[in-house]
N, C-alpha and C positions, 0 to 999 in steps of 0.2 A: 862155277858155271862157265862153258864154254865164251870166248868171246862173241862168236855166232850168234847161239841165241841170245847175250843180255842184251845185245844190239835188238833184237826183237823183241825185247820187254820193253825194253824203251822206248822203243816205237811204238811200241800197243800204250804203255802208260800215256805217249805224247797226244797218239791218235786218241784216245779215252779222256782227258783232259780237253782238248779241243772240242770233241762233242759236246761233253758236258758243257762249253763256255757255249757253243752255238744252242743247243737246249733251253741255258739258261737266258737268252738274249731273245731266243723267240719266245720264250713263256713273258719277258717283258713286257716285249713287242704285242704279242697277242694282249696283256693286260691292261698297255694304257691303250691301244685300238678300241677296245670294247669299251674304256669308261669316257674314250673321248667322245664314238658312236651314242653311248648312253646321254653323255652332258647334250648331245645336236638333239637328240628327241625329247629330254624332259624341256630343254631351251622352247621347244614349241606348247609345250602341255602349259610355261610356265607364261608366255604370252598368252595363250588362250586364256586362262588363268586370270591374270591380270585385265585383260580387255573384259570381262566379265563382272568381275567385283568393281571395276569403271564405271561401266554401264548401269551396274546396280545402286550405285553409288551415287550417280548422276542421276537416275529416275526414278532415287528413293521420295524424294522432296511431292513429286504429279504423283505418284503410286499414292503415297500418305494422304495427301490432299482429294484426289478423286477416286482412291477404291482401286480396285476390279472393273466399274464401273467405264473408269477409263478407258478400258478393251471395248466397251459394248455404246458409248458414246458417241452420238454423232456429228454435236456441237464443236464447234474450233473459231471461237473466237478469241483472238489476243487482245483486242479492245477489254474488253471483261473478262479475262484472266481463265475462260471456258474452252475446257480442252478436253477432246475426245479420239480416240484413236482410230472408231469403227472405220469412215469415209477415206482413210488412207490402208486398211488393211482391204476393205473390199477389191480396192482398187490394185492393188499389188497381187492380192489373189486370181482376180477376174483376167487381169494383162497377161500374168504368165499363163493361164488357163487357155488362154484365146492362142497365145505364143506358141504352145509346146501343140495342141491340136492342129493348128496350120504347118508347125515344122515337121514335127513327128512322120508324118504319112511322106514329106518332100525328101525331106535328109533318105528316110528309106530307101527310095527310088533312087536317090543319087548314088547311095551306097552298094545298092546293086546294080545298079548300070556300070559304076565302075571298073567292079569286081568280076561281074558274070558277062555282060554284053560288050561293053567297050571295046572296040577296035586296038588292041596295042599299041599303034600308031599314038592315039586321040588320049589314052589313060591318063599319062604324065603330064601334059597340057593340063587336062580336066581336073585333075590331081591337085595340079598346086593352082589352079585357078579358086578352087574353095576353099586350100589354106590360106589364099591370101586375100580373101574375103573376111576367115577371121581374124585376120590382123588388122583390118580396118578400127580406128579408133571410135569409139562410139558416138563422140559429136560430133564426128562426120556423119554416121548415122542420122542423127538428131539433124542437125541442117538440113541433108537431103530429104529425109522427111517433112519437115516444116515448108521449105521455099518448092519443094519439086513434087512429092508425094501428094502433100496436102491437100493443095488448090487441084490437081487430077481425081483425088480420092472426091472431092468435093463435088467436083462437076459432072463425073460420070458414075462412080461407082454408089456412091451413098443414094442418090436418087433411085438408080437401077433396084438397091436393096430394100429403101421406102416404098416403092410400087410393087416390089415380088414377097417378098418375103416379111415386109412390115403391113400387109393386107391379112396374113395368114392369123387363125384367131389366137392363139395360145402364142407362139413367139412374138408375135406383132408389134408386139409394146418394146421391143428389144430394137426393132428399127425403125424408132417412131423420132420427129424432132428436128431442130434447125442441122440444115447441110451443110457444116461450115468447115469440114477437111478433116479435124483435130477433135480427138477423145477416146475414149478408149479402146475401140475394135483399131481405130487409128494408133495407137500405140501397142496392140497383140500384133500387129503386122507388122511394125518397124522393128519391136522385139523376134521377132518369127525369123525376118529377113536377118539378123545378126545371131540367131542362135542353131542354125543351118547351117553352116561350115562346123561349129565344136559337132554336133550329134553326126552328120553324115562323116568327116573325119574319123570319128571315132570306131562306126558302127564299118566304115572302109575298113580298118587294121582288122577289127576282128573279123570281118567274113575271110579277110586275107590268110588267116590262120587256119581256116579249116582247111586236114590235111586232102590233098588232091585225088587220092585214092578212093576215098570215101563218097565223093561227088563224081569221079569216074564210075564207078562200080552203079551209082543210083545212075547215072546215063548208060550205063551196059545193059539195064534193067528194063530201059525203054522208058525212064520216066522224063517227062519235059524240063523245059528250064523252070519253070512254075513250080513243079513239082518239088524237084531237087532243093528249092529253096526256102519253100514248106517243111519239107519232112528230111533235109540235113542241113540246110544250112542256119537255119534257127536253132531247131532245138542245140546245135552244136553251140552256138553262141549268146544262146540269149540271157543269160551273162552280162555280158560287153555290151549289148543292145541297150539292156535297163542301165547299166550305167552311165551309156553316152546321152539315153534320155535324161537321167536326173542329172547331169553335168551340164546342161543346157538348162533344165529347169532354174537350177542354182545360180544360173548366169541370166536368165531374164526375173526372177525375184528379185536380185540387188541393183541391176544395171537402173543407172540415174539419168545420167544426161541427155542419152534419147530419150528416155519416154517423158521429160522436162519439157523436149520441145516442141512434140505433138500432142502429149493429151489433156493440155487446158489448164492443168494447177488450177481445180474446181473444188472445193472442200464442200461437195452436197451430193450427194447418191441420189443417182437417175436410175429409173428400170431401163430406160434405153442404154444399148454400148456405145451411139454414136454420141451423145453427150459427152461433154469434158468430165471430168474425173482429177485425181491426183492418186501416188502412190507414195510409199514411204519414205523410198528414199528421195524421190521428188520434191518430198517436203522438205526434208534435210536440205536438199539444196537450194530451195528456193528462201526459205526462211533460218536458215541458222545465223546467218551475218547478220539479219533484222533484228533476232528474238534479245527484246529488252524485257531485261528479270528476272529471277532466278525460277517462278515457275515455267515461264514460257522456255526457258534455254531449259528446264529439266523436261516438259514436255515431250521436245524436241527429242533430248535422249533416249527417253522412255521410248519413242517409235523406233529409236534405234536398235533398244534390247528388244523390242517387241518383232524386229528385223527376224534378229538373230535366232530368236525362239523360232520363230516359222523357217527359217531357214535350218534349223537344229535339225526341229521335227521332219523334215522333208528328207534330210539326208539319212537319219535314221531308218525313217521308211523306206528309203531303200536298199539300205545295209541289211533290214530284216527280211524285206522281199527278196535279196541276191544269197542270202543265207538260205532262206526256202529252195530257193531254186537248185542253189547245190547239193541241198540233202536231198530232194527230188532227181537229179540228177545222177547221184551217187546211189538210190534205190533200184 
């Protein structure tokens, strides 16, 4: 063989070895990537997991002890060992009910003012003025509510609502009752006011994504800003919309410490909203350093998994709703 070419054998044997060694370094590379990516998400499956069989563990004792029962109960006394769950789920139901109705239609309107009307100038101000609403801590919330909301809500607004709307014959009973600041339409508004930056945030990125062409084209068409935002800028994203609603939802069902400090920690259901109430995690906070005993401390728990269950079911419902929407979408 010429010297010429075995110099080029060589070089192809070295070049060909070399590959193969960088081949074999990335198929490595690629296989511990993926089982390290693997160990990060069963590590979450595997605390969910855990925080579960906890909970069930801890609220076997009250489950055993009062049934089913327990859900539909609306007794809660620790004196005599009577414990019911009904008076703290209504209450967690009814707040974020009240929360996401007064956010929902608010966050909207911020989220297209931002996106379609806003001055450019005014955007970025306005911007992070409602991200940095929701970085407020929520017992700040809860204080402002108790010392500054309360005693206003009290004076002007609850009365206003007793003579208009607690006159009327079918709601009436809803704002019937002593005027004292604190209860629960008072804790859907303090809830409302903190869960108003996550949804309009949210529902901001996505109108942000729709592409510009598309909202050109409906204004070449002659249709309004109304219009455009009916018939593209929804349907484009409403998606992102029902997300940013249930990610606000999910944030006023759990949230504690505000609604601790306006809506009364009342363990008795009123048809009025302006009565005190309590909610679940409420009660976790207000009473888990008291609860002397192992059923009152599994009680306790029990409202915890009973949390979680409503919070499950709610996120579900939306997963299944946001799945609807894409195979509708996709038709």
């Amino acid at each position: 063989m010429p010297p010429a070419r075995a110099v080029q054998s060589n070089e192809a044997a070295v070049a060909s070895k070399a590959m193969a060694a960088t081949m074999r370094r990335q198929r490595l590379q690629d296989f511990i990537f993926h089982k390290v990516t693997l160990l990060f998400a069963l590590s979450v499956l595997v605390v969910l997991v855990g925080i579960i069989i906890s909970l069930i563990i801890g609220a076997w004792p009250a489950f055993h002890e009062f049934g089913l029962g327990f859900i539909t109960t609306e007794e809660w006394d620790p004196v005599n060992d009577k414990y019911g769950a009904l008076i703290a789920i209504v209450g967690t139901l009814s707040t974020s009910l009240i929360a996401l109705v007064i956010a929902f239609p608010i966050s909207f309107g911020i989220a297209l003012f931002l996106t379609e009307i806003c001055p450019v100038w005014l955007r970025r101000p306005m911007g992070t003025a409602v991200e940095l609403l929701a970085g407020v801590p929520s017992i700040i919330y809860g204080m402002w509510g108790l010392f500054v909301f309360a005693p206003i809500f009290a004076d002007y607004v609850q009365p206003a609502l007793k003579h208009t709307l607690g006159q009327l014959p079918l709601i009436g009973k809803l704002f019937q009752g002593p005027m004292m600041g604190i209860g629960i339409l008072s804790a859907g508004l303090i809830l409302a006011v903190m869960i108003i930056p996550f949804i309009a945030s949210v529902m901001r990125d996505v109108f942000e994504v729709v592409p510009a062409v598309l909202k050109e084209s409906a204004y070449g068409l002659g249709c309004t800003k109304w219009e455009v935002v009916r018939k593209v800028v929804l349907p484009y994203t409403k998606t992102g919309v029902v997300g940013g609603v249930m990610l606000g939802l999910g944030r006023a069902l759990g949230e504690t410490m505000a609604v601790t400090f306006v809506i009364g920690n009342s363990h008795h259901i009123h048809a009025s909203i302006l009565q005190p109430g309590t909610t679940i995690s409420a009660a976790l906070a207000n009473e888990f350093t008291e609860a002397v005993g192992d059923l009152y401390l599994s009680s306790l728990i029990a409202l915890g998994l009973i949390l979680f269950v409503i919070t499950f079911i709610v996120l579900a419902i939306a997963k299944l709703l946001l799945t609807r929407l894409e195979k509708q979408a996709g038709s």
